[in-house]
N, C-alpha and C positions, 0 to 999 in steps of 0.2 A: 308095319312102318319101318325103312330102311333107319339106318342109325344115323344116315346125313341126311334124311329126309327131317328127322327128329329134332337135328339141329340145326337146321332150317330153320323150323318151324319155331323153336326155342329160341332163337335170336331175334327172331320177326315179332315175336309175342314180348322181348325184352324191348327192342326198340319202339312199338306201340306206345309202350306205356312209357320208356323215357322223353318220347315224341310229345305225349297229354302234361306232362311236365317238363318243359322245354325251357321256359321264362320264370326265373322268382321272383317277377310283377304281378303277375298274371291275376284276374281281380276274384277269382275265386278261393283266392289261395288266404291265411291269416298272416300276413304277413306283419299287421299290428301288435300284436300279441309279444311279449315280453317272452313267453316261451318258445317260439316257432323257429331262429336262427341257432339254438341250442337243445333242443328235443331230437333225439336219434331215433328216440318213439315213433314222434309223431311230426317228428318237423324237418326241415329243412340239411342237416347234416346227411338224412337217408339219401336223402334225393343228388345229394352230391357225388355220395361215392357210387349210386349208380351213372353219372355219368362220367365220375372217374375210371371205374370200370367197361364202359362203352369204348371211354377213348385209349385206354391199354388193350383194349383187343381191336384195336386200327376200325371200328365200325362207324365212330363221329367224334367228332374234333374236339380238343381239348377248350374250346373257347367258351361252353355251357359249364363246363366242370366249373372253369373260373369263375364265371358267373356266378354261380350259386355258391363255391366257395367267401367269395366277396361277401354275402349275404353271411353268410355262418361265423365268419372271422370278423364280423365286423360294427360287432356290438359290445359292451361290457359281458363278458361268460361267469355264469356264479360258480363259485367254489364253495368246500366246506362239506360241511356234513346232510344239506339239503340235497347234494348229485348224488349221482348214479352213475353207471354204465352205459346208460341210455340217459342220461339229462345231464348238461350243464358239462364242467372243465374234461369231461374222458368223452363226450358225446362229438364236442367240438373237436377235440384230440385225434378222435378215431377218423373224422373224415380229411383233416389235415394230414395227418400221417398218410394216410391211402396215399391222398396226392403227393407225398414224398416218396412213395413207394414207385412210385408209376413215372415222377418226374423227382429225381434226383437233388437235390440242395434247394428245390423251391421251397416256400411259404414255412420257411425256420424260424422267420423271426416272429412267426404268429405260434408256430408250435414250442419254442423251445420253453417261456416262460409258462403255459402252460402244462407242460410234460412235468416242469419241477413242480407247478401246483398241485399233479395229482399226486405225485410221490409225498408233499407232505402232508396232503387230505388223510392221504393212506394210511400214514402213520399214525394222524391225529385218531382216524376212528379206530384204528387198533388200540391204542390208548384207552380209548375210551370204554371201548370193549372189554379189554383189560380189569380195568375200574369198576364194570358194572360184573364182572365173575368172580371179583376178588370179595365186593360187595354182596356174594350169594342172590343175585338175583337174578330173572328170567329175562332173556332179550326179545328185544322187537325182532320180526322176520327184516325190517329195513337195515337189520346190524350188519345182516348174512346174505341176503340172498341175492341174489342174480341182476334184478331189475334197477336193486337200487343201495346194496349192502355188498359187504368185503369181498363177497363173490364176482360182480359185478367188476369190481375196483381190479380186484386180482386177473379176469381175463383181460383187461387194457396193457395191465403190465405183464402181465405173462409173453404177450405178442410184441407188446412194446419196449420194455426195459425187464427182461428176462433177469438180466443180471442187478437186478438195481435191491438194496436191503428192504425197501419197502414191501417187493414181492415174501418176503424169506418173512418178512413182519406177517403178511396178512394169512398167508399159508398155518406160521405157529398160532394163530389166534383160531383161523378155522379147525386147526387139532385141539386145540382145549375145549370150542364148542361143542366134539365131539365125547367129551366125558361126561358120565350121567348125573342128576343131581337129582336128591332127596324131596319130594315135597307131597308133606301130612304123613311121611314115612313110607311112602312107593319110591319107587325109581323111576325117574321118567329120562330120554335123553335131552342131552345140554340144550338143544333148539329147539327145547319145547316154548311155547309163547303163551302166554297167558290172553292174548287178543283172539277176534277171528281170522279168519284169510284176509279179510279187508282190512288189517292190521287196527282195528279199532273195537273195544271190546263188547261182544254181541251175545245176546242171549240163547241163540244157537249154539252157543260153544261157550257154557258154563263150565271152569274152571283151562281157557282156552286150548288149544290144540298141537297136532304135529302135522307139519307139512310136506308134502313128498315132492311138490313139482322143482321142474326144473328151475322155473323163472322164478318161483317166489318162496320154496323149500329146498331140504337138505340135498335135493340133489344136484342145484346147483355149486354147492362147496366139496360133494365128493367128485364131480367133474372135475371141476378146475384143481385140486388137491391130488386128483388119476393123472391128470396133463402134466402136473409137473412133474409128477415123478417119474412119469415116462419119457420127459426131458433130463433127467439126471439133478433136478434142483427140489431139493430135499432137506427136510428140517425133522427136527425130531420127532418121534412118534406120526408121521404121516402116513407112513404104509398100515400104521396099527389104525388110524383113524376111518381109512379107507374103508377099511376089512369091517368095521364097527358098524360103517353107516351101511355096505353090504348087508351085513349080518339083521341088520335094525329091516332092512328090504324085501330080506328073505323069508322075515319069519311073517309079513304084514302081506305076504302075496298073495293074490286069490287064481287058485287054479278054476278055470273054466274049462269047458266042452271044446270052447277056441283057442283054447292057450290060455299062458299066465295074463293075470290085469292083476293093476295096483290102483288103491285107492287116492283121492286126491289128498285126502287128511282123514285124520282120524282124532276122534272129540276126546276128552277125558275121561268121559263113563268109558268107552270102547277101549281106550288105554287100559283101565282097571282092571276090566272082565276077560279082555283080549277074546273077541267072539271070532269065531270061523269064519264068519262072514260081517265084515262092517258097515257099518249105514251106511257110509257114502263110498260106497262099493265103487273099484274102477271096472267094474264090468259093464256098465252102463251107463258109461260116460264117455268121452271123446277121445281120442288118443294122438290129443294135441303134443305141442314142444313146450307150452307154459305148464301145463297139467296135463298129467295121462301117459298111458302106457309108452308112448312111442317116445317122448322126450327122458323116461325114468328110464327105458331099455337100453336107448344109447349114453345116459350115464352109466348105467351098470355097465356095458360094452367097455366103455373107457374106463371104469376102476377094474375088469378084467382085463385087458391089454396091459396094466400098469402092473398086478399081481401075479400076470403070465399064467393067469388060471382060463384050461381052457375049458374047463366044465363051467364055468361062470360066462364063457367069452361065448359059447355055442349056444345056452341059456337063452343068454340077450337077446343075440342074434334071433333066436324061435319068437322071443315073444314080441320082437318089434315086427318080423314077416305078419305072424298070427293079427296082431292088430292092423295091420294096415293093410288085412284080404280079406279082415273079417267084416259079412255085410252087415252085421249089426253096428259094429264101430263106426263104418263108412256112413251110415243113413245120418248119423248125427253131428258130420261132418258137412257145414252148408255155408265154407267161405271157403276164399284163394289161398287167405293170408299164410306169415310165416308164424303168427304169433299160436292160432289154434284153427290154421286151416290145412289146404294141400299143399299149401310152398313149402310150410314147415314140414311139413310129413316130407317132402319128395328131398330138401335137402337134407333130413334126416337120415335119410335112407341112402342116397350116394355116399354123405360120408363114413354110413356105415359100412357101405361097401368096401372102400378103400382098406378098411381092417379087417377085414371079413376072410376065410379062407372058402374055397368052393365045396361046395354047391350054392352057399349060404350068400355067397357074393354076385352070382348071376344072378340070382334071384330078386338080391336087390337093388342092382342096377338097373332091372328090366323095370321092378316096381319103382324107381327113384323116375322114370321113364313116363310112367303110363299117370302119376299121382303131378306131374308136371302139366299132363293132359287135362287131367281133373282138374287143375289148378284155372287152365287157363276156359274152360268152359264152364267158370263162374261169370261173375260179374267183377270187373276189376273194383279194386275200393274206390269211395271218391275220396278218402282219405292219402295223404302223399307219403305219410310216414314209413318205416322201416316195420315194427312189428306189427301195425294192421292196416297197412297203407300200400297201396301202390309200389311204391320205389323196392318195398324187400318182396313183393311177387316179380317186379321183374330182374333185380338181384339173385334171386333164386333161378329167374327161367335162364338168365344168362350164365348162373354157375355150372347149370348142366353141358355148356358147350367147353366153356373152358375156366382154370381154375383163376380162382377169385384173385385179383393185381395185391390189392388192398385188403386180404384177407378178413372182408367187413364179419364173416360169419364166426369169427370167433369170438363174437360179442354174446353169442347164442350159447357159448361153451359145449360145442358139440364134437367142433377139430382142437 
């Protein structure tokens, strides 16, 4: 397949799906629901900045974006400690901004008061953060991670207000998470949780766990912790943090026949015993962007681009190819999405290419290429959202032609 025939087809497959979501009347849709104009997940903000995105690459008019902006801008947005990165005052933020991006001094007076509310959300949960390490206790993955914790907060302002103290606040919070703490007299690291992945405490994961993935463990905070400091915005002991949650990466690696896998967690016996191979082995699991190899290689990619180590940078690169050729990976791979399907894998893999040097970067173009195909000879979701809906497979199909107006993917903390 030629390379314009490819983006053809990737436009055509973008516009389909912004086409099945065209009206936010539409009677299929939840549009009752107190969460739907404020879910970046699963609601109505994804769906925006794909047509904000549409209408910055001259393909369809700016007058849907409005639409469904109207929809998202135009309800009471919660703040506080209940958002995320994907819910509530940064969700609604993130698709406002888009359209400020694309159309220049519009819809400021919908953005401006929320902009200051995430800055001082930020603060507040840094504080609290604070509070609860000064207090020698373990955090919730909600403190930290990606979907819904400081990580999460951090990529809104990293894209957004670069310069603003709140970033430089959430940054020194995610290096103290990175210091180890004591408990019954082991060492365990700072983000260990006493819950299970479902953040609530479960009898699978007696004495609770550590988490690897991107969207709901530590390697959403050495992401966004590698990004800034490969922007130059830098706080104490960052780079030492970095190296730490590498180090914590390297030693938890499982080499396979196909290359490296990482596990998605690992329990508290397995912390103790430290076996060669851990129960919930990532060799045998998906090599999604929320968990699994391929979201954990291109955070490692990104804390070696920020360390300029290139035996860590050529690492990455092998075990994100390895995973995403390998057919055992693939078989267990049986959605579009971006959350743990091919859209995530195929944006993964462009942006990994971008920092890629060759051979390692043809390689992943071609595959960011052929995993966009896969994507689209699924079944589209009937979902509209951003990470298992509709709007972020064709966000994704659309970024392969060109780059994102609205930069919506660094909500994923991958660029």
């Amino acid at each position: 397949m030629t390379a314009d025939l490819a983006a053809d087809t990737a436009v055509e497959f973008a516009m389909e799906i912004a086409d099945r979501l065209a009206r936010p009347d539409a009677a299929d849709l939840p549009t009752d629901q107190a969460w739907w104009h404020q879910s970046l997940a699963h609601g109505a903000p994804g769906v925006a900045l794909l047509h904000i995105e549409l209408a910055a690459a001259g393909i369809r008019p700016f007058d849907r974006a409005h639409e469904w902006l109207t929809i998202v801008a135009g309800k009471p947005v919660t703040a506080g400690a209940s958002t995320g990165g994907f819910y509530g005052a940064p969700a609604v933020a993130r698709a406002l901004a888009g359209a400020t991006a694309v159309r220049p001094g519009t819809y400021r007076s919908a953005l401006t008061p929320l902009a200051r509310q995430i800055v001082a959300d930020a603060h507040a949960r840094v504080d609290t953060a604070h509070t609860r390490m000064d207090a020698g206790e373990l955090p919730l993955m909600a403190e930290f991670d990606t979907i819904r914790g400081l990580a999460g907060h951090g990529a809104y302002l990293l894209h957004h207000a670069p310069g603003s103290t709140a970033l430089r606040a959430v940054l020194s919070a995610l290096v103290r998470l990175t210091r180890p703490v004591m408990i019954e007299g082991g060492e365990f690291p700072g983000w260990w949780t006493l819950t299970g992945p479902t953040g609530h405490v479960a009898d699978e994961f007696p004495g609770g766990h550590g988490n690897f993935g991107l969207a709901h463990g530590i390697c959403g905070p050495m992401a966004l912790l590698a990004q800034a400091l490969r922007r130059g915005i830098i706080v104490d002991g960052q780079r030492e943090a970095v190296e730490t949650i590498c180090a914590w990466l390297n030693f938890w690696r499982i080499d396979t026949p196909g290359g490296h896998r990482w596990p998605y967690m690992i329990t508290r016996d397995e912390m103790r015993s430290r076996p060669a191979h851990v129960r919930h082995s990532g060799a045998d699991r998906r090599p999604s962007w929320c968990y699994g190899t391929a979201g954990i290689a291109r955070a490692l990619h990104l804390a070696a681009l920020a360390l300029g180590d290139n035996f860590l940078r050529q690492g990455a690169e092998d075990a994100l190819i390895s995973a995403v050729t390998d057919p055992a990976q693939d078989a267990l791979v049986n959605d579009p999405s971006l959350c743990h399907g091919y859209a995530g894998l195929a944006r993964i893999t462009a942006r990994a290419a971008t920092d890629a040097t060759s051979p390692s970067a043809i390689r992943l173009r071609a595959l960011a290429i052929d995993l966009l195909h896969r994507a689209r000879a699924q079944p589209v979701p009937d979902g509209p959202g951003v990470l298992e809906g509709a709007a972020g497979v064709g966000l994704a199909a659309l970024a392969a032609v060109t780059e994102p107006a609205t930069g919506w993917d660094t909500c994923l903390l991958i660029t």
